[in-house]
SERO-4910 file (N, C-alpha, C, O; in steps of 0.05 Angstrom, whole numbers):
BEGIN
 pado doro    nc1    nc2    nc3   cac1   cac2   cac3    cc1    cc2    cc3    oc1    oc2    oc3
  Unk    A    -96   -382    173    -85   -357    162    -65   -364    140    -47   -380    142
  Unk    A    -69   -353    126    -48   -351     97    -12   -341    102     -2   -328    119
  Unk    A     -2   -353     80     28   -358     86     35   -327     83     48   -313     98
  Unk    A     25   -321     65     25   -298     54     18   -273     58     -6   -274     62
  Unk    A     29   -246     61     18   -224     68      0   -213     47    -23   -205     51
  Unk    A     15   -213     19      5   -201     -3      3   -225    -23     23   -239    -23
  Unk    A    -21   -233    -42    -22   -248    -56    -25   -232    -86    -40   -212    -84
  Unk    A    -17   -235   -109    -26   -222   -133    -26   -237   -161     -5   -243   -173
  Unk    A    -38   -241   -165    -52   -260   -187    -65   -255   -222    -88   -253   -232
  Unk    A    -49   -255   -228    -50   -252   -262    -62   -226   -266    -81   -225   -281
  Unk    A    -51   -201   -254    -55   -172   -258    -54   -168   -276    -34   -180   -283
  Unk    A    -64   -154   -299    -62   -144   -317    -74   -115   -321    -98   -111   -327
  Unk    A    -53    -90   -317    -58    -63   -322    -56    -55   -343    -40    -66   -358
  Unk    A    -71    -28   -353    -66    -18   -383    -72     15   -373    -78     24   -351
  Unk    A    -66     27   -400    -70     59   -393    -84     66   -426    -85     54   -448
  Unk    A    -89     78   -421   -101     86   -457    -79    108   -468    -66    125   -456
  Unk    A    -78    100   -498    -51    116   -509    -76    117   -549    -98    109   -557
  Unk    A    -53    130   -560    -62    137   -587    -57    109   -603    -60    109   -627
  Unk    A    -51     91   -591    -40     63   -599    -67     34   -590    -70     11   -598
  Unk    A    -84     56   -567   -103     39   -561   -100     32   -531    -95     52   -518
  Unk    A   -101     10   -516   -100     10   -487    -77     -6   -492    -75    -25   -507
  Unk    A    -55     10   -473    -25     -6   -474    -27    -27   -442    -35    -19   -421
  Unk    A    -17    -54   -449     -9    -72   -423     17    -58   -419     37    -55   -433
  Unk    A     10    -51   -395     40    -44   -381     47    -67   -356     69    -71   -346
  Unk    A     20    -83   -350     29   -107   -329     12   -123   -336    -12   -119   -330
  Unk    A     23   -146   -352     16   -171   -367     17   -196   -351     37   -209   -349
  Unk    A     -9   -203   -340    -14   -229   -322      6   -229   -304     15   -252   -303
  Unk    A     20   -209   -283     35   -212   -268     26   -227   -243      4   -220   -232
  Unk    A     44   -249   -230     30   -259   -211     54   -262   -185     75   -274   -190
  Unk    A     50   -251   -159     78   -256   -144     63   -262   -110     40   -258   -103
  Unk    A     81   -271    -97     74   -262    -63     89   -256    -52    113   -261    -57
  Unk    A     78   -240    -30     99   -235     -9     86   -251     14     62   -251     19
  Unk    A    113   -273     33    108   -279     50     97   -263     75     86   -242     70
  Unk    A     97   -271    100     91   -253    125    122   -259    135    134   -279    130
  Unk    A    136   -233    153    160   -234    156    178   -235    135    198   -247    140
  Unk    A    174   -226    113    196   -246     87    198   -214     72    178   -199     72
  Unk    A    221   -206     61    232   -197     40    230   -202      8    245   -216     -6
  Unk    A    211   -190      3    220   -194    -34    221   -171    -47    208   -151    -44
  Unk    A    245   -178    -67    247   -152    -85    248   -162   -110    261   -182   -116
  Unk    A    226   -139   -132    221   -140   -156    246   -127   -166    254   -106   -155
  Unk    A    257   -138   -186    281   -125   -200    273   -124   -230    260   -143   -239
  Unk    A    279   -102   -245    277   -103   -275    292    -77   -283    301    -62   -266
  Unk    A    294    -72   -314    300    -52   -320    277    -20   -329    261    -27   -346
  Unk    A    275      0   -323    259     21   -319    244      3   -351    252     -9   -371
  Unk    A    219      9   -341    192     -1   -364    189    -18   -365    173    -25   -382
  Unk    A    204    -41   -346    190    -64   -344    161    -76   -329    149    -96   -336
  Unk    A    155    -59   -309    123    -62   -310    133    -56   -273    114    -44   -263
  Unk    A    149    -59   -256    157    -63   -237    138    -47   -215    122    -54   -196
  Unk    A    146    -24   -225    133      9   -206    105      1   -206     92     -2   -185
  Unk    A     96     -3   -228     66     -3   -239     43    -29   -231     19    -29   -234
  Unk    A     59    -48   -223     59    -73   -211     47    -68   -182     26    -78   -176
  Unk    A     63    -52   -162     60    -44   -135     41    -28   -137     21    -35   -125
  Unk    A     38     -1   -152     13     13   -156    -10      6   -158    -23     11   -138
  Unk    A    -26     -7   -183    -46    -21   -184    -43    -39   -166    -66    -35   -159
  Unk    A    -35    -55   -152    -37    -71   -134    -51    -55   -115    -73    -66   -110
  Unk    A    -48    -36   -104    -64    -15    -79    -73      9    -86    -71     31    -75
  Unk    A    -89      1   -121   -107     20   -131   -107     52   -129   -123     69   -122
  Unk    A    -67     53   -146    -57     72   -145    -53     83   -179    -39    103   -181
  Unk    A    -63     74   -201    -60     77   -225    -84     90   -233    -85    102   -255
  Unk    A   -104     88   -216   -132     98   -233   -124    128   -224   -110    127   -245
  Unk    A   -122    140   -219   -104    170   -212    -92    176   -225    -92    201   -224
  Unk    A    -76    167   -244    -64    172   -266    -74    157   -291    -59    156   -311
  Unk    A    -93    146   -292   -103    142   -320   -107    118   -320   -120    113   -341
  Unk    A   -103     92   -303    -98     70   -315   -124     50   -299   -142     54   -282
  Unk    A   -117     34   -309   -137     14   -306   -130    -13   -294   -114    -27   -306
  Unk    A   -139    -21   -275   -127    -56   -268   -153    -73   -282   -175    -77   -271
  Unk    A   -146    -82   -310   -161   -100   -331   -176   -127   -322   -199   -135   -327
  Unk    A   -157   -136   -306   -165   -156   -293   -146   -171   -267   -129   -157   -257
  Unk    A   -149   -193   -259   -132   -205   -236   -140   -198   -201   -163   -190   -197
  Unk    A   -131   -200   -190   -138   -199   -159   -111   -194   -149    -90   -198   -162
  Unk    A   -112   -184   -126    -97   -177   -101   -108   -181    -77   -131   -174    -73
  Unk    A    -93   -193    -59   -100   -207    -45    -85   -196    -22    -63   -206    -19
  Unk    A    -92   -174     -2    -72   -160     29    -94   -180     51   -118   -181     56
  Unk    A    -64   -195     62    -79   -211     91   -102   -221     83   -120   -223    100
  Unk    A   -105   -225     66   -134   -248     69   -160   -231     45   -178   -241     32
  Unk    A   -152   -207     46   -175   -191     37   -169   -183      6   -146   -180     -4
  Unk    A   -191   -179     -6   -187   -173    -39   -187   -147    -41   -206   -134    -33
  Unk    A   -164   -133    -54   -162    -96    -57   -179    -89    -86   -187    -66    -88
  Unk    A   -184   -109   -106   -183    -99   -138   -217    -99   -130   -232   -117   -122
  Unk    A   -223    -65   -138   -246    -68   -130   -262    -45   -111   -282    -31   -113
  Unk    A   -237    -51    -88   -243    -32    -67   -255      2    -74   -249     12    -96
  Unk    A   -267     13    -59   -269     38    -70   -241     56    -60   -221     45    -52
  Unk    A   -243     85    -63   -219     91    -59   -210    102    -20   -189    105     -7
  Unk    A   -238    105    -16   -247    106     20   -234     77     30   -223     73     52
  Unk    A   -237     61     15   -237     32     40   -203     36     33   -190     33     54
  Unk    A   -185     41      9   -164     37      4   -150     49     32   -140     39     52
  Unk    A   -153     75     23   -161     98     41   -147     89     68   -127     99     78
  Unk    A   -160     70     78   -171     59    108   -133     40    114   -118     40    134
  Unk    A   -131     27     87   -104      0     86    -87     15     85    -72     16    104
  Unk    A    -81     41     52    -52     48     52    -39     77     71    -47    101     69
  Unk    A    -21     67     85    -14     87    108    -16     70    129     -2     71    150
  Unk    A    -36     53    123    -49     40    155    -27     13    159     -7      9    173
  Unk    A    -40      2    144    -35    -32    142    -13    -31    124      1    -52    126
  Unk    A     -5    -14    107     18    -14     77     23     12     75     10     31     67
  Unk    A     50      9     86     70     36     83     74     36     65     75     15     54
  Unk    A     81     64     48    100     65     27    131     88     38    134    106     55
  Unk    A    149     75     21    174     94     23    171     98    -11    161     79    -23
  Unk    A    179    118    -24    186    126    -51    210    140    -58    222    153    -42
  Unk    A    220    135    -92    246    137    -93    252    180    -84    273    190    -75
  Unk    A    233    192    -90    248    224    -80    232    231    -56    208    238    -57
  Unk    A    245    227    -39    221    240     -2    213    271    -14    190    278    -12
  Unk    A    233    291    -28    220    316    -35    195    326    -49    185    349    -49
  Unk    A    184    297    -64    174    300    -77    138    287    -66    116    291    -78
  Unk    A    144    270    -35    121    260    -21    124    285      3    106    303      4
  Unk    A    139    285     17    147    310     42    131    330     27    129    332      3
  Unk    A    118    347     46     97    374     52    117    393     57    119    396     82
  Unk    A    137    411     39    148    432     45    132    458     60    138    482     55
  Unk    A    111    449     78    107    477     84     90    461    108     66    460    112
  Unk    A    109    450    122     97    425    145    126    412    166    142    394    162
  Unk    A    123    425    180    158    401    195    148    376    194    124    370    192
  Unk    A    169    357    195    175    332    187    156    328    207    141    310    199
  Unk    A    151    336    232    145    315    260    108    327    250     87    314    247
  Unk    A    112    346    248     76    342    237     69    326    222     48    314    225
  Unk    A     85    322    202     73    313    170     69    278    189     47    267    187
  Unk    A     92    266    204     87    241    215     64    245    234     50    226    229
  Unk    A     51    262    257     32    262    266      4    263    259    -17    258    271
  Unk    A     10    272    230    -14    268    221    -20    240    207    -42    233    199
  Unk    A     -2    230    205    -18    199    198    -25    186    222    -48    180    227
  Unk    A     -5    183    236    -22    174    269    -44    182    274    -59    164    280
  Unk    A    -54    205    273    -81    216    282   -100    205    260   -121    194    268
  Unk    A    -95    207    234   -115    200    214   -120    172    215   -140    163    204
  Unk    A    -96    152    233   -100    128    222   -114    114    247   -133     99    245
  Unk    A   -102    120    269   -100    114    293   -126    124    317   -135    115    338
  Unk    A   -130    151    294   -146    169    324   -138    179    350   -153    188    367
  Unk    A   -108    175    353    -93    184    367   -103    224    371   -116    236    354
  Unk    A    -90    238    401    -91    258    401    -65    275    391    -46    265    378
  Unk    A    -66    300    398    -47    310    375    -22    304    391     -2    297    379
  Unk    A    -21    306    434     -2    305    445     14    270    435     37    265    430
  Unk    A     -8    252    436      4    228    422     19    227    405     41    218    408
  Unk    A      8    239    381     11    226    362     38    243    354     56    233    341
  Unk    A     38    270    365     74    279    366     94    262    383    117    261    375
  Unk    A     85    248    408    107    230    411    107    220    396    131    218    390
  Unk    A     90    204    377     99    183    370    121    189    342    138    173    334
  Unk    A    115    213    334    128    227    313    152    233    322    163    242    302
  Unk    A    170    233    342    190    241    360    195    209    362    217    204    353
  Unk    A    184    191    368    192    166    379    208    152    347    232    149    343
  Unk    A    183    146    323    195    145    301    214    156    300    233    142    306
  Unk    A    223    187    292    247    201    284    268    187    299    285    181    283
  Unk    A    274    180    323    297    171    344    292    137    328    312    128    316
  Unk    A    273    125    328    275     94    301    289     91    286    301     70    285
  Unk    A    292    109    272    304    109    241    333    125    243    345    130    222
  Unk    A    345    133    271    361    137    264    369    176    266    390    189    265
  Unk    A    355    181    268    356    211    264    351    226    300    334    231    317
  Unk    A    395    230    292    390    246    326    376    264    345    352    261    343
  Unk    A    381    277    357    364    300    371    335    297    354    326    315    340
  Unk    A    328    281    356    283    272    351    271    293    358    259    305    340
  Unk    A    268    303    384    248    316    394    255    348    375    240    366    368
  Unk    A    273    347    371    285    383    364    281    385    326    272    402    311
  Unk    A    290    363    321    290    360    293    258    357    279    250    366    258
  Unk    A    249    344    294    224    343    285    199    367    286    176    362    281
  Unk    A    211    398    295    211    414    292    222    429    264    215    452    258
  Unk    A    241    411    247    253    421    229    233    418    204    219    398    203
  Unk    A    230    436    186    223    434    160    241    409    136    264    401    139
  Unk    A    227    403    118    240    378     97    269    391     84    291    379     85
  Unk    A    263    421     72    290    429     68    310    430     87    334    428     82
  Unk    A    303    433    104    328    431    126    352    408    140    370    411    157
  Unk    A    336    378    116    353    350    117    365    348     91    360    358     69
  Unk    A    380    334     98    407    326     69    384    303     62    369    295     80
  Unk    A    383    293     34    377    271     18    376    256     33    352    250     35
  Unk    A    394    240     52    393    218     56    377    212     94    370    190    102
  Unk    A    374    232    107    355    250    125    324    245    118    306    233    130
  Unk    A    326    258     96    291    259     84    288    233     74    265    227     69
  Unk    A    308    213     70    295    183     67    288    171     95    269    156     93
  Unk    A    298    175    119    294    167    140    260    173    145    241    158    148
  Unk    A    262    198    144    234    212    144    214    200    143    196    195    159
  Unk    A    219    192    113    204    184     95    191    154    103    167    148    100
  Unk    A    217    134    115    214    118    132    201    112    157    193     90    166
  Unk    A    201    139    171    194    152    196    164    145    194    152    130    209
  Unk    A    151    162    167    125    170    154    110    135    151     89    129    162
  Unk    A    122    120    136    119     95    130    112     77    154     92     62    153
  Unk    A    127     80    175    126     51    196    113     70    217    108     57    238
  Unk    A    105     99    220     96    107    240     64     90    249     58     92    273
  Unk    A     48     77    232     19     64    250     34     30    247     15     14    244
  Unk    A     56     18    248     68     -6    247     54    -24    221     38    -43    223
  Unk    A     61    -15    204     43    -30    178     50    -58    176     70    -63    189
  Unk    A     42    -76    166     44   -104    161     52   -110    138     54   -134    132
  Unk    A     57    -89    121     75    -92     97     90    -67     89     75    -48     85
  Unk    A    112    -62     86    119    -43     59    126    -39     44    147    -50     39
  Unk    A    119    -26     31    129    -28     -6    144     -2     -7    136     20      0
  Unk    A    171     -9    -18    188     10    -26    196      9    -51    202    -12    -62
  Unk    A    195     35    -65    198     28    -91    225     50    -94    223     75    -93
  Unk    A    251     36    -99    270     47   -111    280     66    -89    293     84    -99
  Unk    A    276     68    -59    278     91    -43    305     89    -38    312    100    -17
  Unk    A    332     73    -57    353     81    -45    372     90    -68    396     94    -65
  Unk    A    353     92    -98    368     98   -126    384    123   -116    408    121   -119
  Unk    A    377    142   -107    387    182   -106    412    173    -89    429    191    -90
  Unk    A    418    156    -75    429    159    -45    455    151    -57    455    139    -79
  Unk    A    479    158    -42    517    151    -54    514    120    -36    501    109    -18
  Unk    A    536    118    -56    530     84    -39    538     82     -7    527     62      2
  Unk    A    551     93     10    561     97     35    533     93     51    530     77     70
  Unk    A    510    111     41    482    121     54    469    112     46    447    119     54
  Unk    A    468     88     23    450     70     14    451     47     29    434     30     34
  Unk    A    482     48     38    482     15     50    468     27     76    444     20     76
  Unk    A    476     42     97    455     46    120    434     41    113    428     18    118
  Unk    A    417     51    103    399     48     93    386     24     99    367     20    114
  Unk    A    399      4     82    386    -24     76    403    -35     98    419    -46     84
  Unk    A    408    -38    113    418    -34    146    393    -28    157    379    -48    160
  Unk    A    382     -4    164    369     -4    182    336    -12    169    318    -22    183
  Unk    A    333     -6    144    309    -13    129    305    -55    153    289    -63    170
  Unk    A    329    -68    139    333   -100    150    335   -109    183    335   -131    195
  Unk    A    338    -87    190    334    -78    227    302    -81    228    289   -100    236
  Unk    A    295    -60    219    267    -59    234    242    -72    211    219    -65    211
  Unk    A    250    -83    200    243   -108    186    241   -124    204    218   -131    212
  Unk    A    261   -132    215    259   -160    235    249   -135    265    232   -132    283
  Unk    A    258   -129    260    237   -112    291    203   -118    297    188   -127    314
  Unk    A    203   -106    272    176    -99    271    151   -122    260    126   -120    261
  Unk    A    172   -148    245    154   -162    240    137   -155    217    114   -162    213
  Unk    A    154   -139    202    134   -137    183    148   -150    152    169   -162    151
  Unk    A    128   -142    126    131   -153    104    148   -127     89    152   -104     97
  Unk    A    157   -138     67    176   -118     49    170   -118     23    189   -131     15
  Unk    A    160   -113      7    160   -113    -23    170    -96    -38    155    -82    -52
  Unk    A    201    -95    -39    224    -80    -48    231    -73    -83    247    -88    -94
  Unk    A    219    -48   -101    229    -55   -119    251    -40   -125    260    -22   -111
  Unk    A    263    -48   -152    294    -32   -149    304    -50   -182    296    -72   -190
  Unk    A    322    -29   -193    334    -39   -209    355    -50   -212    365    -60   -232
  Unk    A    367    -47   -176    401    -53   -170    404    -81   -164    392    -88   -144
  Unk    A    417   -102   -177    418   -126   -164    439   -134   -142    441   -155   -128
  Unk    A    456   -110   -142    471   -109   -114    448   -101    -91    451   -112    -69
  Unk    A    430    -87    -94    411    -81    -68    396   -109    -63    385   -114    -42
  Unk    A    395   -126    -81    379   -144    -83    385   -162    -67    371   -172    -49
  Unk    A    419   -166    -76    435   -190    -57    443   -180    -30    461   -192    -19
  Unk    A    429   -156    -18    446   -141     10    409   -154     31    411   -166     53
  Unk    A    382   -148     18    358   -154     34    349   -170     23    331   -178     39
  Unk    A    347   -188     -3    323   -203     -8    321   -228     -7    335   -243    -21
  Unk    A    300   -239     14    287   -275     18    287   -289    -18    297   -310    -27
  Unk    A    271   -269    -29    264   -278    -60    268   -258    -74    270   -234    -67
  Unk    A    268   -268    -97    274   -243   -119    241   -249   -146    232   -271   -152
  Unk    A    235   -230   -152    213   -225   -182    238   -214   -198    252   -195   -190
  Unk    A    241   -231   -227    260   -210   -242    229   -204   -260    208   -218   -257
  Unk    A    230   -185   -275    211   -171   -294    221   -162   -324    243   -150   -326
  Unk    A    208   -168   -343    215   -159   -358    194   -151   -382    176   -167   -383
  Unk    A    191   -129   -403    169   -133   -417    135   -126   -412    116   -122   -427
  Unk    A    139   -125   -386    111   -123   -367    108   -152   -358     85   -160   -351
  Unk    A    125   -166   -358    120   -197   -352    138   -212   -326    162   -214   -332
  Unk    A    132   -219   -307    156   -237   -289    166   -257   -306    149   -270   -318
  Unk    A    186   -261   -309    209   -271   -326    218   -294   -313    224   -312   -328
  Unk    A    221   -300   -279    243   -313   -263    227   -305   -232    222   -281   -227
  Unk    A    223   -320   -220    225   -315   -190    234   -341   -173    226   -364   -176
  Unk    A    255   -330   -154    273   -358   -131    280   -338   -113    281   -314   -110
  Unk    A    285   -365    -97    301   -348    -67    328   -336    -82    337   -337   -105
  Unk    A    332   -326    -65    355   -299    -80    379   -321    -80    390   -321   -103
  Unk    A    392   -340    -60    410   -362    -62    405   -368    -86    427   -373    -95
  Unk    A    391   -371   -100    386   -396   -124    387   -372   -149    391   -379   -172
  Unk    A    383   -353   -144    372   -341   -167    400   -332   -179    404   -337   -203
  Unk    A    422   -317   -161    446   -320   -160    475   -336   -173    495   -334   -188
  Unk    A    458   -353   -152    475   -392   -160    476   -392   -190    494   -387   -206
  Unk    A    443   -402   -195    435   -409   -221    418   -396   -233    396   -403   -225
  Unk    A    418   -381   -247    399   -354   -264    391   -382   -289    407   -398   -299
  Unk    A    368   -380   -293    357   -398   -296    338   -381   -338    328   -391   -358
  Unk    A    342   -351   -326    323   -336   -352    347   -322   -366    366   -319   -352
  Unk    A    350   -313   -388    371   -303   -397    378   -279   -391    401   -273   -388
  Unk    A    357   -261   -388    360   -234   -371    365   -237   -350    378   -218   -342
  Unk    A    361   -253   -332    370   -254   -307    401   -257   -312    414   -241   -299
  Unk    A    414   -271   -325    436   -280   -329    449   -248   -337    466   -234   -326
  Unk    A    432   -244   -359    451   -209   -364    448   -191   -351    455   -170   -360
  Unk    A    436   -192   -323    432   -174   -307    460   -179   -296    479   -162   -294
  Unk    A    460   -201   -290    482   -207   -270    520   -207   -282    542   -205   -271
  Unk    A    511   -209   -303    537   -204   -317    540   -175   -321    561   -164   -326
  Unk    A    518   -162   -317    526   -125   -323    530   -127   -288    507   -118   -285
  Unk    A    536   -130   -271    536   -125   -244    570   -115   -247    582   -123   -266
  Unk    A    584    -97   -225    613    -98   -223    625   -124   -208    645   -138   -212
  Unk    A    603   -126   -189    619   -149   -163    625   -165   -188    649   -166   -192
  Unk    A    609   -180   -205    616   -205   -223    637   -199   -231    659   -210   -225
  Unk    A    633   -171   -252    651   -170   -270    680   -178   -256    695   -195   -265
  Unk    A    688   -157   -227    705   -167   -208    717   -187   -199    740   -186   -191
  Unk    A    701   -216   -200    706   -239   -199    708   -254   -224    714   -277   -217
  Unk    A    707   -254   -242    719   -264   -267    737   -243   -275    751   -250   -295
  Unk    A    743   -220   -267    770   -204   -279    767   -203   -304    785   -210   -320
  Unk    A    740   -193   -313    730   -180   -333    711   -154   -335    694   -152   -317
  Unk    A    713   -139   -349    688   -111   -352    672   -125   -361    671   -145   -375
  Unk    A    651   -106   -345    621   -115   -340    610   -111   -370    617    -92   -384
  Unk    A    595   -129   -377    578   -141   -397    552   -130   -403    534   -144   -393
  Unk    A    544   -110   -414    518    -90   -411    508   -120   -438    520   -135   -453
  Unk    A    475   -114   -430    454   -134   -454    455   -113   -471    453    -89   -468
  Unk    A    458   -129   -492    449   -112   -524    421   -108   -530    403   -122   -523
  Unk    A    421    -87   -546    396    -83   -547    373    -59   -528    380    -57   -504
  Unk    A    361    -52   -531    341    -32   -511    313    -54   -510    310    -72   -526
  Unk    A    295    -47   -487    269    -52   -477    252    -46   -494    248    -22   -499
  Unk    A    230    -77   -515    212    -55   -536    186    -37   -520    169    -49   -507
  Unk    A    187    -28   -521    156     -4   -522    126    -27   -519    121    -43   -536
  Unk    A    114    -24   -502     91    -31   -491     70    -38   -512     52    -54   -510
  Unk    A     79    -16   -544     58    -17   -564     56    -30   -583     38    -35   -599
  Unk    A     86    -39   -578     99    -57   -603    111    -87   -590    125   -100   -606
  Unk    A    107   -100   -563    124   -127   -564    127   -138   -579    111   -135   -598
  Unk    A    149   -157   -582    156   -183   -596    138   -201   -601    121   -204   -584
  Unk    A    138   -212   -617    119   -244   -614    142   -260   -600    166   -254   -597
  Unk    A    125   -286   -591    131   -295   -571    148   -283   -542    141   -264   -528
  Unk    A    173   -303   -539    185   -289   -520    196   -262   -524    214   -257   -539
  Unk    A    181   -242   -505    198   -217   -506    220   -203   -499    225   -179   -502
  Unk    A    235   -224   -489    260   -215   -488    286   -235   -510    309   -242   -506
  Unk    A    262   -237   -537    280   -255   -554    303   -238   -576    324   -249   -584
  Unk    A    293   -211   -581    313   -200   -598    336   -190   -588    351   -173   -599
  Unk    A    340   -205   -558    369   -179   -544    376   -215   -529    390   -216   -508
  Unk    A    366   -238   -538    377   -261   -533    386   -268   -551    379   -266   -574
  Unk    A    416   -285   -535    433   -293   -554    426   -324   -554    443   -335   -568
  Unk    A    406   -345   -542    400   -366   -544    367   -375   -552    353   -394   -544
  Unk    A    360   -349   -572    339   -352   -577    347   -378   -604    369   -385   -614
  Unk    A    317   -386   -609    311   -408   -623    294   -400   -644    275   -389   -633
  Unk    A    292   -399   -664    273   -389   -681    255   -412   -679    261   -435   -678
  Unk    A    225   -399   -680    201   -417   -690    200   -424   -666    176   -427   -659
  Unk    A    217   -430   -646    201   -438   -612    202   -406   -592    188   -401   -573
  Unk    A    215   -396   -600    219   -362   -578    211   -349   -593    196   -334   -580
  Unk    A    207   -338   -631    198   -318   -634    166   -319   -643    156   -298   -651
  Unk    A    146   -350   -641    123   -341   -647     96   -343   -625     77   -327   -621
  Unk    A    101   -362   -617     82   -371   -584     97   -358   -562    121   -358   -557
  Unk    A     79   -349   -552     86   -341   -521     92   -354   -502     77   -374   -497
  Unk    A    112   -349   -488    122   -371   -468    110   -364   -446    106   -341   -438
  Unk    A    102   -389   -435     92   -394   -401    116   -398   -383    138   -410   -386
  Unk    A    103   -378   -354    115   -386   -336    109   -402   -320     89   -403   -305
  Unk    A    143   -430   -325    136   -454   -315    161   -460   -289    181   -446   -287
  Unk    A    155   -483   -272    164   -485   -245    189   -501   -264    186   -512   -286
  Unk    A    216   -498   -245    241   -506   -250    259   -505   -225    277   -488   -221
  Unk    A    248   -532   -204    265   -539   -186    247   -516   -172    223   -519   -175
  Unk    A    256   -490   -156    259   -480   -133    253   -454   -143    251   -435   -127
  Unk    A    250   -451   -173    245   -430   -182    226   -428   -199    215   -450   -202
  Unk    A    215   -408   -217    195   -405   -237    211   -392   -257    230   -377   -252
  Unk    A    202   -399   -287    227   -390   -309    200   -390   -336    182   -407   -341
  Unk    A    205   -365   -349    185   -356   -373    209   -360   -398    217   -340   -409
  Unk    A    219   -387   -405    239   -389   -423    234   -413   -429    220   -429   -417
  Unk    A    249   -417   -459    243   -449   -471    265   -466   -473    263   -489   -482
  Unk    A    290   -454   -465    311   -458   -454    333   -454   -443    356   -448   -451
  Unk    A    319   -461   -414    340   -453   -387    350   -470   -378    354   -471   -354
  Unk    A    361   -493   -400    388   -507   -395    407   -492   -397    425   -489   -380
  Unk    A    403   -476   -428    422   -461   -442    438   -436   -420    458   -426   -430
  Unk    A    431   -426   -395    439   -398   -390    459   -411   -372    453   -433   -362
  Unk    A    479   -400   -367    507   -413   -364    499   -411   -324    485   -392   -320
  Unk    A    504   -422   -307    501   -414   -277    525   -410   -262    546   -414   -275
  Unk    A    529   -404   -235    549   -398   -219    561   -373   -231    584   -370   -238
  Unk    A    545   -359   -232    555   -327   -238    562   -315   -211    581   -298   -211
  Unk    A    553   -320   -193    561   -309   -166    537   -319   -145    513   -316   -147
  Unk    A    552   -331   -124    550   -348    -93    547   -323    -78    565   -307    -80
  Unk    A    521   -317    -59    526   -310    -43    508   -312    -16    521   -309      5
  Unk    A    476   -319    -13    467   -316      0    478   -343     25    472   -343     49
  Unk    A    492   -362     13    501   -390     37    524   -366     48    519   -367     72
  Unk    A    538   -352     46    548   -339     59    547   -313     76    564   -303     90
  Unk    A    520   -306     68    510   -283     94    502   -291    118    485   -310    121
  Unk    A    515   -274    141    505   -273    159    486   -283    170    469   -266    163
  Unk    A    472   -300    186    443   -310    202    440   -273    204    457   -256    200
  Unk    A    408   -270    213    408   -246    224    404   -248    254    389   -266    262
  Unk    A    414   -231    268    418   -228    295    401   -234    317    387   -215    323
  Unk    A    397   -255    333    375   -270    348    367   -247    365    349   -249    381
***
């Protein structure tokens, strides 16, 4: 059996535009272990969202296309699948949580149905089942009086309620992976940290996989084994989150971490935003694309060949020099907590 829950291998998605077929995910390649946490980090249009989508043949619904590459869930190849067999995995085998529950939640459905009906669809469970089990989830995640609430309609929870839900919805057939994309951006930070609290609970409960994306690199350093940074439509950087931290190894990674507050906090300086905006899908850079908002670009080696992503120690780095990016921006994963035997 493979190390890996999810394997993904030089993906490349496009959508058709007046410009011709735009790459929005350019040879992306990542894994997720079994038991293991990873979170994709980038800035909005970096390919991130769209990455997890076509991965479980969620883009042809909106227009797009997976061009080429493989995906690889537990052993089996998804690129391909029809949308019946998908059908069969996502819900089943691969939860999703998403960043607005109002906008996945059935306003005209109580919460404890909308969860019984994936049990029954997935499971074949009866209806008396599959409402416990919709009552059993709700009391999982956190959400008091279960049996009563789950009588309640979606308007009738605060924001941070309907993410539980939402969670509820996700781990109710025990999936073996889930992909959350951004489900804690809406939330005040008080109810984000529960959140990724109980998200990292029944993670280790449940034994399952995580494929976390998010633009926050504070959420990053609170759950993730590894980190994907993204940029461009391209992975840029991937390490264990210790290392990535330690030593930012890509230049964006480095200005991610310098726009963070915690840093800024520890050098007793304001935070450092990257210059420059994200180019447009229709127009990249030659060569490296994240060369016109770098301050250690090289002319004639970063702006005309495309850089490969190549292994560096413990990590992977799409740069031509990652001597140059300064490290020890901030220590933290040697100092978290073991998690709880």
């Amino acid at each position: 059996m493979s190390e890996n829950i999810l394997e993904i291998r030089d993906l490349v998605v496009q959508f058709p535009s007046p410009h011709g077929h735009l790459t929005v995910v350019d040879h992306v390649s990542l894994d997720v272990g079994r038991n293991e946490i990873v979170c994709v980090v980038g800035e909005s249009g970096s390919g991130k969202s769209m990455t997890m989508q076509a991965a479980v043949g969620l883009v042809q619904a909106k227009g797009g296309r997976v061009r080429s590459g493989s995906v690889r869930f537990d052993g089996r190849e998804l690129v391909g699948l029809s949308t019946r067999q998908l059908n069969r995995i996502r819900g089943n085998e691969i939860g999703f949580i998403f960043q607005e529950p109002m906008a996945s939640l059935n306003p005209a459905y109580t919460v404890g149905e909308q969860i019984a009906e994936v049990v029954r669809r997935h499971r074949g469970a009866s209806h008396k089942e599959a409402w416990r089990r919709a009552v059993t989830m709700l009391d999982r995640v956190g959400i008091a009086s279960p049996a009563s609430r789950a009588e309640d309609y979606p308007h009738q929870f605060s924001g941070g309620m309907r993410q539980r839900v939402m969670m509820a919805i996700a781990l109710a057939c025990n999936p073996k992976l889930l992909i959350a994309d951004e489900p804690t951006t809406a939330l005040d930070v008080t109810i984000q940290a529960r959140m990724l609290e109980l998200l990292k609970e029944l993670q280790r409960d449940m034994n399952m996989s995580v494929l976390f994306i998010t633009h926050d690199l504070g959420v990053v350093a609170e759950i993730a084994d590894r980190v994907v940074v993204m940029y461009g439509a391209q992975a840029v950087e991937a390490a264990p989150v210790a290392e990535l931290f330690r030593t930012p190894r890509h230049p964006y990674t480095s200005g991610l971490l310098e726009a963070m507050p915690q840093v800024a906090l520890a050098r007793g300086q304001p935070p450092v935003a990257i210059p420059g905006a994200v180019a447009q899908s229709y127009a990249w850079p030659k060569g490296c694309r994240f060369n016109p908002r770098c301050g250690f670009t090289v002319p004639g080696t970063c702006t005309t060949e495309p850089i490969e992503l190549l292994s560096h120690g413990p990590a992977l780095v799409r740069c031509a020099r990652t001597e140059a990016v300064q490290p020890a921006l901030l220590h933290l994963s040697a100092e978290r907590k073991a998690p709880a035997a």
